[in-house]
VEXRO-500512 format. One record per residue: x, y, z of N, C-alpha, C in turn; residue in one letter. Coordinates in Angstrom, 3 decimals. Layout:
BEGIN
ATOM,X,Y,Z,X,Y,Z,X,Y,Z,A
...
***
This chain:
BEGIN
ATOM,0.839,-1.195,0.000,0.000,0.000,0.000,0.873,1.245,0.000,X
ATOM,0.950,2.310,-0.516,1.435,3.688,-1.154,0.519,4.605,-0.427,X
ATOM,1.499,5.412,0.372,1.279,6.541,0.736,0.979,7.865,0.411,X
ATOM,-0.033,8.255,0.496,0.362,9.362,-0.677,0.402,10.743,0.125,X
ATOM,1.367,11.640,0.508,1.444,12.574,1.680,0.978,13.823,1.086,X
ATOM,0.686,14.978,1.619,0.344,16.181,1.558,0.648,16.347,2.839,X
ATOM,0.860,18.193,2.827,1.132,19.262,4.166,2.571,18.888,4.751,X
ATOM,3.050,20.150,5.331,4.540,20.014,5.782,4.815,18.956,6.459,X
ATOM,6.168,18.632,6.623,6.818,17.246,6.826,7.060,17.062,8.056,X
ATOM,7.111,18.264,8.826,7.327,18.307,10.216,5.970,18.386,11.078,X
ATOM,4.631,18.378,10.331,3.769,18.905,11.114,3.325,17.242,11.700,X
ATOM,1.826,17.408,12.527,1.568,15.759,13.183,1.474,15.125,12.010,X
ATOM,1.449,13.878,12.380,0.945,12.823,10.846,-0.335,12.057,11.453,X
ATOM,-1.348,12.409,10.307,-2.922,11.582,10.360,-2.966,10.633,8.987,X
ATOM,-2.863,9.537,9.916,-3.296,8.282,8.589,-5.088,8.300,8.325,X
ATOM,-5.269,8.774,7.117,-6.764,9.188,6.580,-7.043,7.814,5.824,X
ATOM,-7.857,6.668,6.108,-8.381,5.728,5.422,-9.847,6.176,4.782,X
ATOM,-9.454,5.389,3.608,-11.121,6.098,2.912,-12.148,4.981,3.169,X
ATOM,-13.481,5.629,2.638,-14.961,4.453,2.847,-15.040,3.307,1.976,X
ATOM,-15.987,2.545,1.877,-16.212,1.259,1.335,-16.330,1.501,-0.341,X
ATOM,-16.517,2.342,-0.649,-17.003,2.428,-2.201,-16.231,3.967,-2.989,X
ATOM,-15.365,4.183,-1.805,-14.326,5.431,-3.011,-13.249,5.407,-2.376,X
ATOM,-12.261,5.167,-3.076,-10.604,5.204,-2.658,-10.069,6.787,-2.294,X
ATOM,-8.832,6.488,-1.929,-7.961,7.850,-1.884,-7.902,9.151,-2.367,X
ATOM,-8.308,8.768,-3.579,-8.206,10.309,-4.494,-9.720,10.424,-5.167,X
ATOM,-10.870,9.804,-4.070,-12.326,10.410,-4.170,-12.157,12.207,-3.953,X
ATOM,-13.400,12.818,-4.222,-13.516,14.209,-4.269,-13.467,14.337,-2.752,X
ATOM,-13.995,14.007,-1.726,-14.139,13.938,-0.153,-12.862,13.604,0.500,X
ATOM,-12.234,12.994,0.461,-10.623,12.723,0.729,-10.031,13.798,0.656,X
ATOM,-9.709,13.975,-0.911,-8.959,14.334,-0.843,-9.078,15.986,-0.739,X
ATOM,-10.312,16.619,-0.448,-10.899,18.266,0.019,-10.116,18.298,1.393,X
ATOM,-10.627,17.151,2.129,-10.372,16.726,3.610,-8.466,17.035,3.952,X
ATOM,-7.763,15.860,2.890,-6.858,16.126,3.373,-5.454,17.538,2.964,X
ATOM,-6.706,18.005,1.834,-5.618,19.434,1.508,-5.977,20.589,2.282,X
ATOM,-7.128,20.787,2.936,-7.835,21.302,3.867,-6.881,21.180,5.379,X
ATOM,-6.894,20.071,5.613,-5.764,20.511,6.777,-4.434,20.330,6.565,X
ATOM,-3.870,19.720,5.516,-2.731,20.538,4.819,-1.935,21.699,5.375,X
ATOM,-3.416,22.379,4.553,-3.215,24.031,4.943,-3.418,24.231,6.223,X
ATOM,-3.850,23.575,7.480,-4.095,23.948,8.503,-2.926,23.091,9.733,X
ATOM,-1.629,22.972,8.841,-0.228,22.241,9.200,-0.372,20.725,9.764,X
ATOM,-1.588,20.030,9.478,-1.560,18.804,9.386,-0.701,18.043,8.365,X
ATOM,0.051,16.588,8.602,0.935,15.874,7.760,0.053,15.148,7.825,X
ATOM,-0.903,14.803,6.261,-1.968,13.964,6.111,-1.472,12.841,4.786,X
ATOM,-1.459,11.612,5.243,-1.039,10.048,4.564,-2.389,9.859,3.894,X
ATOM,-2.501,9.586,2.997,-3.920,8.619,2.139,-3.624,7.460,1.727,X
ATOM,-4.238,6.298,1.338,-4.111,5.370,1.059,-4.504,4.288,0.248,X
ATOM,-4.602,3.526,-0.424,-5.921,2.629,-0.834,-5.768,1.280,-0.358,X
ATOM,-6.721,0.932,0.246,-6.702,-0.545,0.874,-6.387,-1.910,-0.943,X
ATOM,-5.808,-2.755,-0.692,-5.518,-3.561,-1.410,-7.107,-4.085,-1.943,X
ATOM,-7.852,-3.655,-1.737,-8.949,-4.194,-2.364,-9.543,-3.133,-3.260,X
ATOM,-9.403,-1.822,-2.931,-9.270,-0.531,-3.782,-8.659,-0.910,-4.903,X
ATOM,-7.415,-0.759,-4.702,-6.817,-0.774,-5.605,-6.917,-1.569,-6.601,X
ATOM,-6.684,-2.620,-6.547,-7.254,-3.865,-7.795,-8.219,-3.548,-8.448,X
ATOM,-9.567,-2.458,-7.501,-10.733,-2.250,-8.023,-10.186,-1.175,-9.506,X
ATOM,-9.226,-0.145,-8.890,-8.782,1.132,-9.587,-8.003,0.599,-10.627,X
ATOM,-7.195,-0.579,-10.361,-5.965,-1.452,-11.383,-6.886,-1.692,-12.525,X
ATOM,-7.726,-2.404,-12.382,-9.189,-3.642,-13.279,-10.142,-2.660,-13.797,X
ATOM,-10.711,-1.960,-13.239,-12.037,-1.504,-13.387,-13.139,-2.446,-12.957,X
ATOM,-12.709,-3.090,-12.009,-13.992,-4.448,-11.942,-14.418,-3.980,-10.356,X
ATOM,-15.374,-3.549,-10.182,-15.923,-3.112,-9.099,-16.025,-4.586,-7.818,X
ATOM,-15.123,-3.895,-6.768,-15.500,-5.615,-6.063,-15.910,-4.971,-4.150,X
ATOM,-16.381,-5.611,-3.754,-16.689,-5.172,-1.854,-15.600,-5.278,-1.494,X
ATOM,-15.832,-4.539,0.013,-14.583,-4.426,0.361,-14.233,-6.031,0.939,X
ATOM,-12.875,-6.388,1.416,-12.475,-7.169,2.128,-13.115,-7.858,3.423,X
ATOM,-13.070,-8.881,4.280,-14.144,-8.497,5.554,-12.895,-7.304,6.880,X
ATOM,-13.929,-7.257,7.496,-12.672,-6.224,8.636,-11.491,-7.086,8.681,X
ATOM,-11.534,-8.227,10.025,-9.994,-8.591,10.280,-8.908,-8.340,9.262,X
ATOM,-8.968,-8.716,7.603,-8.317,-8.161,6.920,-7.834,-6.544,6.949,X
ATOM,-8.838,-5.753,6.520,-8.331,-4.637,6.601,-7.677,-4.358,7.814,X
ATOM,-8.270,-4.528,9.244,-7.569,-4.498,10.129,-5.936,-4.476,9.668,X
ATOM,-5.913,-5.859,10.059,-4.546,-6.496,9.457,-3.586,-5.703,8.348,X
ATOM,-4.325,-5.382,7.358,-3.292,-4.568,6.334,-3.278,-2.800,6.412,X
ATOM,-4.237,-2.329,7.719,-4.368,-1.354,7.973,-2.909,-1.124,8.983,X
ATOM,-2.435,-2.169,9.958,-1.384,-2.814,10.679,-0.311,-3.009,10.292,X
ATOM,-0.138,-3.389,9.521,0.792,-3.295,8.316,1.392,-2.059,7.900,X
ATOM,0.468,-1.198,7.015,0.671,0.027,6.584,1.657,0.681,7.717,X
ATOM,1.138,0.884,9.401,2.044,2.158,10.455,2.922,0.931,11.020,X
ATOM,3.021,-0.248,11.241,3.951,-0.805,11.854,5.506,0.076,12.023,X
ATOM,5.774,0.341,11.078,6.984,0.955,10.509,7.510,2.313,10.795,X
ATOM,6.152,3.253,11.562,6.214,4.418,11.415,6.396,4.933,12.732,X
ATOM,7.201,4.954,13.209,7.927,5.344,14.044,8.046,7.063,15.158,X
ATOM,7.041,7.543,14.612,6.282,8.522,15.456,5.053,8.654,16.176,X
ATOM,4.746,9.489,16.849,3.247,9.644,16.990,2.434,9.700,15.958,X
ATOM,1.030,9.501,15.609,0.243,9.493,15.151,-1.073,9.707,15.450,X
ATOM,-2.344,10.237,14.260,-3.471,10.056,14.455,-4.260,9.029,13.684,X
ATOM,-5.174,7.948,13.494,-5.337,7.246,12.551,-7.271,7.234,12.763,X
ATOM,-7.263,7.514,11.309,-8.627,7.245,10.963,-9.185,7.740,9.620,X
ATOM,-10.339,7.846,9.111,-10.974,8.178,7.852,-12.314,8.056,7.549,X
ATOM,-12.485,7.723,6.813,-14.124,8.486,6.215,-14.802,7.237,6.042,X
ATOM,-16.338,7.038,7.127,-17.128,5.641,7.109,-16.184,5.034,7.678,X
ATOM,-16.144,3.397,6.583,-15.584,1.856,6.492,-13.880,2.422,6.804,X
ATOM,-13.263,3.365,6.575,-12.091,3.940,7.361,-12.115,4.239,8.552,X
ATOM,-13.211,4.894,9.132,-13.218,5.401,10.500,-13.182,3.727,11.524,X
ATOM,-14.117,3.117,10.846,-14.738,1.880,11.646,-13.395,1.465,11.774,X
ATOM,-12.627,1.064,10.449,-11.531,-0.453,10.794,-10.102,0.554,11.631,X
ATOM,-10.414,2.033,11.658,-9.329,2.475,12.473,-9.925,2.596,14.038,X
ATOM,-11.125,2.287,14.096,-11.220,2.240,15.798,-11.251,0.862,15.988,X
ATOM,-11.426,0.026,15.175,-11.372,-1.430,15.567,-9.645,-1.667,16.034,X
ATOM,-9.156,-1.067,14.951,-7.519,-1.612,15.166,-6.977,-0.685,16.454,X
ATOM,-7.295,-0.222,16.573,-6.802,0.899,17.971,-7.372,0.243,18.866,X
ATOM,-8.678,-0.586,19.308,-9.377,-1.500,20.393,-8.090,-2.823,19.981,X
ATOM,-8.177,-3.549,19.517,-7.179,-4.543,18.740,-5.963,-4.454,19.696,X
ATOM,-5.242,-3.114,18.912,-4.126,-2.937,19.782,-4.038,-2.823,21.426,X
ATOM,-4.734,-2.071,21.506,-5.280,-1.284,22.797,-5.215,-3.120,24.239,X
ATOM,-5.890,-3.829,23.782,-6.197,-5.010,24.463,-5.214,-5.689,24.432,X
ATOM,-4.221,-5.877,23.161,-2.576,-6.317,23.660,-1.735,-5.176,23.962,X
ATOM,-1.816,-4.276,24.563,-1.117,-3.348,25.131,-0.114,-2.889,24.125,X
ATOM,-0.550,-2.722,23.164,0.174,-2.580,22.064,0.147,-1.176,21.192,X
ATOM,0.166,-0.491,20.622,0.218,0.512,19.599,0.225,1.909,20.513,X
ATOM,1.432,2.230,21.324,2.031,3.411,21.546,2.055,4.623,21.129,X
ATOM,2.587,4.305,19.610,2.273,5.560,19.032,1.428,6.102,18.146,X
ATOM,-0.071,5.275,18.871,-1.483,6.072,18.359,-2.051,6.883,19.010,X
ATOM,-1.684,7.799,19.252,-2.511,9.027,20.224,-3.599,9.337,19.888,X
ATOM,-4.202,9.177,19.031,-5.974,9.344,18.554,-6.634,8.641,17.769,X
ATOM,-7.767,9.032,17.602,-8.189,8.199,16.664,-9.532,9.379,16.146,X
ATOM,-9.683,9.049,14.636,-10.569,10.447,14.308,-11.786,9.634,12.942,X
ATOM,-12.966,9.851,13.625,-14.143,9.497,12.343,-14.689,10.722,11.488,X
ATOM,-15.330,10.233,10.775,-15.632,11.216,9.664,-16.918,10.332,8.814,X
ATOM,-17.868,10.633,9.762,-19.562,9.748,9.290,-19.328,8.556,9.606,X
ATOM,-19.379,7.774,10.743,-18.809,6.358,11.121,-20.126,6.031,10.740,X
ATOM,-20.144,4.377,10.207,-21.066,3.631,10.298,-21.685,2.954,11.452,X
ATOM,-22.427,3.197,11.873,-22.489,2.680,13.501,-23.591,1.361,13.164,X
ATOM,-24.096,1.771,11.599,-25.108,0.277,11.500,-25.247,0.427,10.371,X
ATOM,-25.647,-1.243,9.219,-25.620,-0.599,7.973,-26.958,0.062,7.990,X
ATOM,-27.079,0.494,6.807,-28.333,1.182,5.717,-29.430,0.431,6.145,X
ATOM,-31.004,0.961,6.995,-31.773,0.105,7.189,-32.224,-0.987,8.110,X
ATOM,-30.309,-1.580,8.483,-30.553,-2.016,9.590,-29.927,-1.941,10.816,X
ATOM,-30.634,-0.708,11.642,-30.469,-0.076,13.337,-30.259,-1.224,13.831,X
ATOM,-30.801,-2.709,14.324,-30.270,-3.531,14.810,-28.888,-4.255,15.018,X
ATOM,-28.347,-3.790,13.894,-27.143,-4.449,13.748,-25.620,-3.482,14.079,X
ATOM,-25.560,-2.788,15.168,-24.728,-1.744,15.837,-23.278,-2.855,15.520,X
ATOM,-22.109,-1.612,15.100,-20.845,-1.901,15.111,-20.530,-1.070,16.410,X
ATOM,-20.658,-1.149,17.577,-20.232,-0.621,18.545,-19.537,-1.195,19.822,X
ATOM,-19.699,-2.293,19.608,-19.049,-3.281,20.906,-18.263,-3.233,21.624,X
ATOM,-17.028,-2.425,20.377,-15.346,-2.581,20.537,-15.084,-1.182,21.017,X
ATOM,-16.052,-0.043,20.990,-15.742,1.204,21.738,-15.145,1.746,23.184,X
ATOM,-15.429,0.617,23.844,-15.138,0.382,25.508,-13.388,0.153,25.540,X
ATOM,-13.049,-0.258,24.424,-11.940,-0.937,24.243,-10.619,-0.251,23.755,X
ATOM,-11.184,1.446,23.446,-10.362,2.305,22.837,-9.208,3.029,23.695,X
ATOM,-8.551,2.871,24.241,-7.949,3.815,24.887,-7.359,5.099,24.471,X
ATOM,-7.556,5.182,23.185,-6.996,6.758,22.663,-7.745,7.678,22.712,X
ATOM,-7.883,8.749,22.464,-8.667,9.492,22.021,-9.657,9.473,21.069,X
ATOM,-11.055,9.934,21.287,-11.437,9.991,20.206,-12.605,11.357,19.530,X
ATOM,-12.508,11.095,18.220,-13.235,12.170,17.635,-13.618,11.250,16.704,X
ATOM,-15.334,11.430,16.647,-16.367,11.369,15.899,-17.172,12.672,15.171,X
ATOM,-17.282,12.993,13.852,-17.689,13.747,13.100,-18.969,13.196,12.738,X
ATOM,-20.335,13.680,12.410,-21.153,13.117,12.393,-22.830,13.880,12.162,X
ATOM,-23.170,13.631,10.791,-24.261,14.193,10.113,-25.008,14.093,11.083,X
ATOM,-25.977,14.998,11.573,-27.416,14.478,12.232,-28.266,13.648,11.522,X
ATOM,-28.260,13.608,10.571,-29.269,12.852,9.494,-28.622,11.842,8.859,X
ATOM,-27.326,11.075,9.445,-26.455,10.260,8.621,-27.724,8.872,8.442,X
ATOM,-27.645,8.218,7.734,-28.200,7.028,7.705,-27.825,5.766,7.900,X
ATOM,-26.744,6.042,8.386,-25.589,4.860,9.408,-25.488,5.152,10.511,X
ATOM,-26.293,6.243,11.130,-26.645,6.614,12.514,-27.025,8.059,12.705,X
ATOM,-27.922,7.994,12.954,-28.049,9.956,13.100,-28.148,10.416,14.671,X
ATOM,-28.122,11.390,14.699,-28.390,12.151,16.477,-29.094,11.398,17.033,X
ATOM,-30.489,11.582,16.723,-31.611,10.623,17.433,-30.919,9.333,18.101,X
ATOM,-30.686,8.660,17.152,-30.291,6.932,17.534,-28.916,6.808,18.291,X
ATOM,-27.799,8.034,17.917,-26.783,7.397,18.811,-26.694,7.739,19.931,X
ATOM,-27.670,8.962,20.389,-27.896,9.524,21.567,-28.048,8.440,22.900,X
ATOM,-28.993,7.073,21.928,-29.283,6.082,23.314,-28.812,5.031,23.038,X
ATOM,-27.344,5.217,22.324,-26.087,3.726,22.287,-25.658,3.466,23.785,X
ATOM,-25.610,4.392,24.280,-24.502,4.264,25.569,-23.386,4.340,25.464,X
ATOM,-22.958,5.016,24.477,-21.133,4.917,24.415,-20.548,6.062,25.242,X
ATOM,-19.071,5.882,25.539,-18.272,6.142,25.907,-18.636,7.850,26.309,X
ATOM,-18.710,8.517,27.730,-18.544,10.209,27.528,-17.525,10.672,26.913,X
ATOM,-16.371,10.006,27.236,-15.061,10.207,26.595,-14.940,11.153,24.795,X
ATOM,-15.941,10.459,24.415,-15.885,10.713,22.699,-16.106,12.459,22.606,X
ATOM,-15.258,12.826,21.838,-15.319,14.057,21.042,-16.403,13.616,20.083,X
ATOM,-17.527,15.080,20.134,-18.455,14.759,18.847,-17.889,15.973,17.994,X
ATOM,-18.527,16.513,17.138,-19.016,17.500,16.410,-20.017,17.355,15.132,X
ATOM,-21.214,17.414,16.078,-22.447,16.865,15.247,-22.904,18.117,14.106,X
ATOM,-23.429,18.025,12.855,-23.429,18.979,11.643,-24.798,19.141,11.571,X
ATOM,-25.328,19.434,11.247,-26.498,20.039,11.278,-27.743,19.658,10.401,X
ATOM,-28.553,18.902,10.018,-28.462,18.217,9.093,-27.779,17.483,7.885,X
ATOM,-26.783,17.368,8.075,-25.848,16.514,7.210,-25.924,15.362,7.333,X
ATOM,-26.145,14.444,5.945,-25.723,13.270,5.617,-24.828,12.076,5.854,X
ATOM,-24.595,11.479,5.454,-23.168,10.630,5.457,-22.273,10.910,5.011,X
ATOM,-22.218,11.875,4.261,-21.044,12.923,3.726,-20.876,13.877,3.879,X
ATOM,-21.738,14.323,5.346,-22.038,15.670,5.952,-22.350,16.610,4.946,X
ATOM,-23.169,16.066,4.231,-24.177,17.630,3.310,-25.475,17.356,3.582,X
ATOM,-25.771,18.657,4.217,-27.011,19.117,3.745,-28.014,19.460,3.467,X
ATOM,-29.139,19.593,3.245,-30.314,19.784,2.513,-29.642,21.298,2.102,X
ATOM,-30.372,22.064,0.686,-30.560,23.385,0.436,-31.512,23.836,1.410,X
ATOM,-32.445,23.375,1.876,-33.618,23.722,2.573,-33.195,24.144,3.886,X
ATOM,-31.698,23.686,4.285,-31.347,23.740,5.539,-30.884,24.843,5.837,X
ATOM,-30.559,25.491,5.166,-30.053,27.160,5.100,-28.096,26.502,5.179,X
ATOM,-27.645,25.122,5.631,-26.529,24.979,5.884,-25.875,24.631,4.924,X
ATOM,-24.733,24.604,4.271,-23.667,23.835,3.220,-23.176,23.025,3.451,X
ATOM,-22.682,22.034,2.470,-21.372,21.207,2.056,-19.944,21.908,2.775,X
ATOM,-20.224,23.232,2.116,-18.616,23.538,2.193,-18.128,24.024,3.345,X
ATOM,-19.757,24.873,3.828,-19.260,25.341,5.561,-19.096,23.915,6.258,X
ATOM,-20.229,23.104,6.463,-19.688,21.813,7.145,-18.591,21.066,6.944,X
ATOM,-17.839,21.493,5.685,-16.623,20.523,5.914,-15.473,21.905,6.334,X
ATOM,-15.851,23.224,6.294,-14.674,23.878,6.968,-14.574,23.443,8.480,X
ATOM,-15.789,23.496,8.975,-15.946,23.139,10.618,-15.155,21.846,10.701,X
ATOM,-15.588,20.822,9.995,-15.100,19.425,9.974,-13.104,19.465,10.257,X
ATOM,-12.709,20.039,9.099,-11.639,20.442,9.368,-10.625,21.327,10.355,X
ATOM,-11.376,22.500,10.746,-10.956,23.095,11.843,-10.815,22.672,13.054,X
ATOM,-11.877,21.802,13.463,-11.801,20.692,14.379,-10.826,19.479,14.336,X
ATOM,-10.796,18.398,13.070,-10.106,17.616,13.077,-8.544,18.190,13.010,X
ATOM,-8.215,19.201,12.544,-6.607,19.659,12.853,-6.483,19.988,13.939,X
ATOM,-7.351,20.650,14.987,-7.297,20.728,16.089,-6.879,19.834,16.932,X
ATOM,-8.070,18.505,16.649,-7.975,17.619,17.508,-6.589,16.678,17.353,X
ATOM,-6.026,16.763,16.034,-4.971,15.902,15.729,-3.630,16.612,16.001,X
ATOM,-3.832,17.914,16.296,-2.222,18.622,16.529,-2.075,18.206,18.472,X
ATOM,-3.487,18.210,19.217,-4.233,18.367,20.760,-3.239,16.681,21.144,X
ATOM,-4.072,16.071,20.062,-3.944,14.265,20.375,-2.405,14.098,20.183,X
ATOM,-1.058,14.744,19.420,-0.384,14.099,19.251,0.927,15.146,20.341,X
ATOM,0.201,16.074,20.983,1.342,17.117,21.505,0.702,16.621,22.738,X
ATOM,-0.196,15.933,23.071,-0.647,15.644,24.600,-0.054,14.428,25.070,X
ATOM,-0.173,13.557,23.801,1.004,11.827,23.701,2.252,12.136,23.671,X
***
């Protein structure tokens, strides 16, 4: 897997994993990671090995199951030898709080000082019963959750009575989506919600890695 860096070399480094159905150099990525760029974040992108083949072929395929990505998400920072923040957008956010619980339980991954979502899936499309939340208890880093009120992988309403963690950083958007846009009707934007999105997540990732 290939790194692909933006923003100065000295600033923190945030490993940005993308969602289930757009790689690295989607329009949302990559706004995200030139956005704090400019706001002296050192932001990594990536494409999971199942991306890529998709981007190699043109043959559209699902993603991997987690433990994999896990695993090659593990792979990717083994090597990296500083502090860090790790997370990304959806099916990125998820397999970077899974692997931070993962680590976290073998007393393992030191130099993850945070961990950062961006529209987590907390259940698929339709079905509220089926919560990815189990492994939250299990996080010991920091965390920041970004998060549409109206997402359809969890909105305000529903995660209000998960029971998770006080611990969690929110910054809930205002009617926004799963890609934090929106309605016109809402009087709110795309573009203001992802400035907020950003002002926050450089925040939280310069906070998470000067506090570790």
């Amino acid at each position: 897997m290939k790194l692909i860096y933006e923003g100065p070399v000295d600033g923190p480094l945030f490993i940005f994993a993308h969602g289930a159905g757009a790689g690295a150099d989607s329009t949302f990525m990559v706004n995200i990671a030139q956005g704090l760029a400019l706001r002296g974040i050192r932001v990594a992108r990536f494409n999971f090995p199942y991306m890529q083949q998709l981007i190699d072929s043109g043959k559209r395929r699902p993603p991997e199951r987690a433990p994999k990505l896990i695993a090659q998400f593990a792979t990717l920072i083994a090597d990296i030898d500083k502090p860090i923040v790790i997370g990304g957008k959806s099916m990125g956010g998820r397999i970077a709080t899974l692997l931070a619980a993962q680590l976290s339980s073998e007393n393992k991954g030191e130099a993850i000082k945070g961990v950062a979502c961006l529209g987590f899936p907390f259940h698929p499309v339709g079905k509220t019963d089926k919560l990815r939340t189990e492994h939250f208890p299990l996080i010991k880093q920091d965390l920041l959750i970004v998060q549409g009120e109206r997402d359809t992988m969890g909105n305000k309403q529903e995660v209000e009575h998960y029971g998770l963690p006080d611990t969690i950083d929110w910054l809930w958007l205002e009617d926004g989506d799963h890609d934090l846009k929106p309605r016109v009707k809402s009087g709110f934007t795309q573009q203001s919600h992802l400035q907020r999105t950003m002002d926050k997540l450089a925040a939280y990732i310069k906070n998470a890695v000067t506090k570790g």
